[in-house]
C-alpha angles and dihedrals in degrees: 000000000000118000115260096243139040131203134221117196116196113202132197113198110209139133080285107030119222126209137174129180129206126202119209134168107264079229094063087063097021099039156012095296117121108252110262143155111239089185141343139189142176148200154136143259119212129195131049127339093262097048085044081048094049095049094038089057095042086052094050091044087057087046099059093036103151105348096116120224089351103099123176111275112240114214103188126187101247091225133128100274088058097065100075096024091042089050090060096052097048082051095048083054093048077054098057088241098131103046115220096346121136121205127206138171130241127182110234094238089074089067101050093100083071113076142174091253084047089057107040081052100054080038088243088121110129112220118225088356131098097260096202085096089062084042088063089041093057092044108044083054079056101054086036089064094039099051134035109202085050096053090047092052088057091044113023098163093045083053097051097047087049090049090056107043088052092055082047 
């Protein structure tokens, strides 16, 4: 059995990281549910790559916890900033230090439909914290609804059951 939810975690790699993660029922993108956030929440890690890498790997470890195979899906800024950072993280996965989670990059211009006015209005505005990672989580969950084989490539596990129990 999948877990009933899945979790998509936007991240903003800077001198001070951003991250928000958003929480959605797996129905809502592997299924027949309406799209909607069951819970979110936001923050920063401070200090050098490998100390943001660390703590970004412990956070996505919580995250995951016991839902086997269906790790958070990361949605990082492909910026300067991500390379290094990004490449630790690829190398924490290859590790095996950040369980079942999946990266992946996303230019910053995809996101440019999702504004500051756009999230103060839906109440998805982070306060004291760059809001541009909450800016790649939303629209990565967009992406995710719109698109099946991207939703499959953030959540591989969660595809294939779906694929099964619709053949079922």
């Amino acid at each position: 059995m999948v877990a009933a939810n899945i979790h998509l975690m936007g991240i903003y790699p800077n001198s001070v990281t951003a991250w928000a993660l958003f929480t959605i029922p797996r129905e809502s993108i592997f299924g027949y549910m309406n799209p909607e956030i069951c819970e979110w929440d936001y923050g920063e890690f401070e200090g050098d790559e490998v100390t943001q890498a660390q703590e970004l790997a412990r956070l996505v470890r919580e995250v995951q916890s016991l839902d086997y195979k269906l790790g958070p899906a990361l949605v990082i800024e492909d910026n300067r900033e991500a390379v290094r950072l990004g490449a630790m993280l690829l190398l924490l996965q290859r590790q095996k230090q950040l369980g079942d989670a999946t990266i992946t990059f996303q230019q910053r211009k995809m996101t440019e439909d999702t504004t500051d006015e756009r999230l103060k209005r839906i109440g998805l505005y982070p306060r004291g914290v760059d809001s541009t990672a909450v800016k790649h989580a939303i629209t990565g969950l967009g992406r995710a609804n719109k698109s099946p084989e991207f939703a499959a490539k953030l959540w591989p596990y969660a595809a294939e059951w779906a694929a099964r129990t619709e053949q079922n």
